[in-house]
N, C-alpha and C positions, 0 to 999 in steps of 0.2 A: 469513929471510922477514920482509919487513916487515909495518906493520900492515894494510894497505887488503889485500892479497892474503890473508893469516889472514882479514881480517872476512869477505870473501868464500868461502873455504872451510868458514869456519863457517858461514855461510849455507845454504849450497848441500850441504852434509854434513846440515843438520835438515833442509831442505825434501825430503832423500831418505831419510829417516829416517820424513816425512809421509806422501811417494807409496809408500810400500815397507810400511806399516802400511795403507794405505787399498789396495791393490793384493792383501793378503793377506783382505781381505774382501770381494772380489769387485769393485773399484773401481765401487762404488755410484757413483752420478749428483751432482756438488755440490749440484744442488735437490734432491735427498731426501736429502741431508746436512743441508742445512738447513731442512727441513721436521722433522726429529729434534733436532734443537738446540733451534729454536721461537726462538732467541734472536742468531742470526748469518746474515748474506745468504751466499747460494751465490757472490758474488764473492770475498767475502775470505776465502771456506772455499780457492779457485783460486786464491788469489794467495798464500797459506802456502805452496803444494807449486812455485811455480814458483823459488827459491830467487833473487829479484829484492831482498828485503830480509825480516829478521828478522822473523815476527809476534809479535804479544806476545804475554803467558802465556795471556790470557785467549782471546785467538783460539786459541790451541794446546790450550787447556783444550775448548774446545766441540768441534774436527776431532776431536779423539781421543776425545773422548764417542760422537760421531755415528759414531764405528768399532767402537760398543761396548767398546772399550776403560779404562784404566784411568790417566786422567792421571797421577798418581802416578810411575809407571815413569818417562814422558816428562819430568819438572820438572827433574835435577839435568842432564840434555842441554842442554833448554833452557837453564840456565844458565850451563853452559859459552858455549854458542855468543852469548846474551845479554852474557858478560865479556870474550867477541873484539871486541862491538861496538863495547860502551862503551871499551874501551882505544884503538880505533880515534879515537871521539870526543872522547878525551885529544888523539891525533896532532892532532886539527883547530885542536882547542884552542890548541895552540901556533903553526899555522899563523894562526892569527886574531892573532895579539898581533905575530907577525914584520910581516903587511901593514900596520898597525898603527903599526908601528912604522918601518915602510921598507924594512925586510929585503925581500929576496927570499923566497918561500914556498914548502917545498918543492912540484914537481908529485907528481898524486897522480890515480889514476883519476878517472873523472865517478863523484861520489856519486849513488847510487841513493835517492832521498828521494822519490820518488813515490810514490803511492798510488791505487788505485783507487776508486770511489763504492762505501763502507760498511768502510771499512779503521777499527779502532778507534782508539782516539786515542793520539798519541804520535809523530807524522810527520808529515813538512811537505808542503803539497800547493802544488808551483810555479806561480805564475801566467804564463800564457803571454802573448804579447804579443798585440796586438792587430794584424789584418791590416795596417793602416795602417801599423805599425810595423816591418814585417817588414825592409824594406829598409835602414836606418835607422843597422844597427850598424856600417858601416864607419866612420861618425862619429861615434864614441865617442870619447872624449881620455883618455888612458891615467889621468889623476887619476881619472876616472870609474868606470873598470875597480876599482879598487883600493876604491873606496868599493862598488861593488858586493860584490867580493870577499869584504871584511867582514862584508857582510849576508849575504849565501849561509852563511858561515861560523860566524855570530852565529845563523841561521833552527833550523841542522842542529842547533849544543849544546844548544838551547834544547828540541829536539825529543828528543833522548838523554834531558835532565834531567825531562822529562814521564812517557817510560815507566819510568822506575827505579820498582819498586815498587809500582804501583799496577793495579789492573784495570781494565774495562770501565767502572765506577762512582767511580772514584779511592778507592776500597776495597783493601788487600789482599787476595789471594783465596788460599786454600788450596789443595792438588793436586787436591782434589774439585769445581774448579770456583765456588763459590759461598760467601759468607761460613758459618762454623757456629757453635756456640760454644763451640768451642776455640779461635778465632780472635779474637773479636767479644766485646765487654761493654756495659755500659750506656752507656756513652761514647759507643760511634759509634751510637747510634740518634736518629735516623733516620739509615737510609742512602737515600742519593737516586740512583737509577736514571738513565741515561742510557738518550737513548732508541736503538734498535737504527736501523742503517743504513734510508733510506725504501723502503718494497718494498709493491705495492698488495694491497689483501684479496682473500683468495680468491676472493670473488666481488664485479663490480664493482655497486658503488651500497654494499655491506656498513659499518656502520658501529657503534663501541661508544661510549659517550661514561660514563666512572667520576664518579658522584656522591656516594659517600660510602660511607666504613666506618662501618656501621650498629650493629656492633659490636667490641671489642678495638680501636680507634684505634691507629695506632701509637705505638710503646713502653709501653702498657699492662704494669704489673708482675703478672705470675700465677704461684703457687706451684709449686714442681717436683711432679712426677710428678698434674699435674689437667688433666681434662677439660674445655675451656671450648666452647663455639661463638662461630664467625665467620662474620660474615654482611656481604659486600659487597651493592651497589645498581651497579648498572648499565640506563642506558638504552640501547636500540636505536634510536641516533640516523639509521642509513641508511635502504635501500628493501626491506633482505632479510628477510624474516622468517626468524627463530633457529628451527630444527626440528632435535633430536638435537642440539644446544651440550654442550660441556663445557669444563669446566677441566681441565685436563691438568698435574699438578705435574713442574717440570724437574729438581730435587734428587734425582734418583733414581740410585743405589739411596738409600733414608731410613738413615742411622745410627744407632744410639743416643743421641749427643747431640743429634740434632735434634728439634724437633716433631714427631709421628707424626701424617697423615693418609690419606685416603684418595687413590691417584693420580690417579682421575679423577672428580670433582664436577660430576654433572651440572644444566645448566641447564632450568629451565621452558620450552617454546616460547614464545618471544614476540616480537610482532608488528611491524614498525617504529613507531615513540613513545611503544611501552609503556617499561615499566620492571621491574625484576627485581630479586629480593633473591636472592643465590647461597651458600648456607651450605654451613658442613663442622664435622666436631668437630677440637678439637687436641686432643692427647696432649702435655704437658709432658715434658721429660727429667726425670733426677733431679738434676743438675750444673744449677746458676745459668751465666746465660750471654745471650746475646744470637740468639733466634731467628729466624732470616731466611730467609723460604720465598716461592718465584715458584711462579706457573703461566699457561698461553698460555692461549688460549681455541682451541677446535679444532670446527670446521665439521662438518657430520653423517657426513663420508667420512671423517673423518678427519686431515685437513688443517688446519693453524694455519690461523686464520681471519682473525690480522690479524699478518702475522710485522715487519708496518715498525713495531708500535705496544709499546709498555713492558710486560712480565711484570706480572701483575697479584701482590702480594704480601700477606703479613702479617709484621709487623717487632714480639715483647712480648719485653717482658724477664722472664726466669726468674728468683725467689727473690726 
């Protein structure tokens, strides 16, 4: 078996590994999968289980959250079917250097490099032509072809050489989903947040707009095993007045070596152009380490309230 038909069965062997986990809990709805996430669109939760291309760890990390489940069990799969891929992108590799070169190149199935709106990063999303253009390829000159081929070819390693490694944040991420600090040291603080695929507020006119850590800045140094308070500022930049707001922490279940706080910190009502201070207490572990904790903000039903917009955090270094 060569390598395009392996990548493809390893594909298509996780993505039934996904629907076969999410069908044992009742094949919940993708929007309330990703309403439980708080951090991934109901698109690219559908385009994991359609076994069209590999999602990355971290998309795999949030579906199998959203299943209640326990990424963990899932990671050394995913890396199987992740090492079908990348040897695949070996093949390509050598196929770019033959066009290259003049060779003839082996044929090879149409690579699957597409991607849907909010697919995490690590794929190449094809630019289609323009209507005008449609007609146009019978006269192509074979020199052209072979320069294009290149670039198809150069697009695809380029995009292999992206996801090796990294999450949703160009962080590695542990089976738990989110950096901890068994993972994390002073080093990588700050981590800087990408933002989630664009998806509108719960409610339209709703609006947050983050003014300032009022207190613990990030990477502030605080002792293991202490109580400090954090207090963010947010204003209510929209038309909606905040009634029953919360912060909603996504690291859950909390570990030991994490931060300990409360799951859900609730917000003051307040009114569109007020402003808001949102405190909690943290719990220090007792291990030095780099502590990195998200949470969504969730509308009074329950509902993430803004799911297209960044986990709001706190990033201090322990010891």
């Amino acid at each position: 078996m060569d390598d395009m038909p392996a990548r493809a069965k390893a594909i298509e062997d996780f993505a039934a590994a996904l629907r076969e986990l999410r069908k044992s809990v009742g094949n919940p709805p993708f929007r309330e999968m990703s309403g439980r996430s708080g951090a991934i669109s109901h698109t690219t939760l559908h385009e994991a289980t359609k076994g069209n291309r590999l999602p990355s760890w971290e998309t795999t990390v949030e579906f199998v959250k959203a299943c209640g489940a326990d990424p963990a069990a899932y990671r050394e799969r995913w890396e199987r079917a992740n090492l079908a891929v990348r040897s695949a992108g070996a093949g390509l590799e050598a196929s770019a250097a033959n066009v290259a070169e003049g060779r003839s190149a082996p044929s090879a199935p149409e690579s699957r490099t597409s991607r849907p709106d909010g697919e995490i990063a690590g794929d190449v999303r094809p630019v289609p032509s323009a209507p005008e253009d449609r007609g146009r390829f019978r006269r192509i000159r074979p020199a052209a072809l072979a320069v294009a081929a290149v670039g198809v070819v150069t697009a695809v390693l380029i995009a292999v050489a992206v996801s090796r490694g990294s999450g949703a944040d160009g962080h590695s991420s542990n089976p738990s989903g989110s950096p901890s600090n068994s993972g994390l040291s002073a080093a990588d603080c700050p981590i800087h947040a990408t933002s989630p695929p664009w998806s509108p507020p719960a409610h339209e006119g709703d609006s947050a707009k983050f003014i300032g850590d009022i207190t613990l800045t990030d990477c502030t140094r605080v002792g293991p095993r202490q109580t400090v308070t954090k207090v963010w500022r947010l204003k209510n930049a929209g038309t909606v007045p905040w009634k029953g707001y919360s912060l909603h922490r996504l690291d859950l279940p909390q570990r030991p070596d994490q931060c300990r706080t409360v799951s859900d910190i609730p917000i003051k009502d307040t009114r569109p152009g007020e402003t808001v201070d949102i405190r909690t207490e943290i719990t220090t572990p007792s291990k030095p380490g780099l502590c990195y904790v998200r949470f969504k903000m969730m509308e009074g039903s329950g509902r993430v309230a803004f799911p297209g917009g960044r986990p709001l955090n706190f990033q201090v270094i322990v010891g």
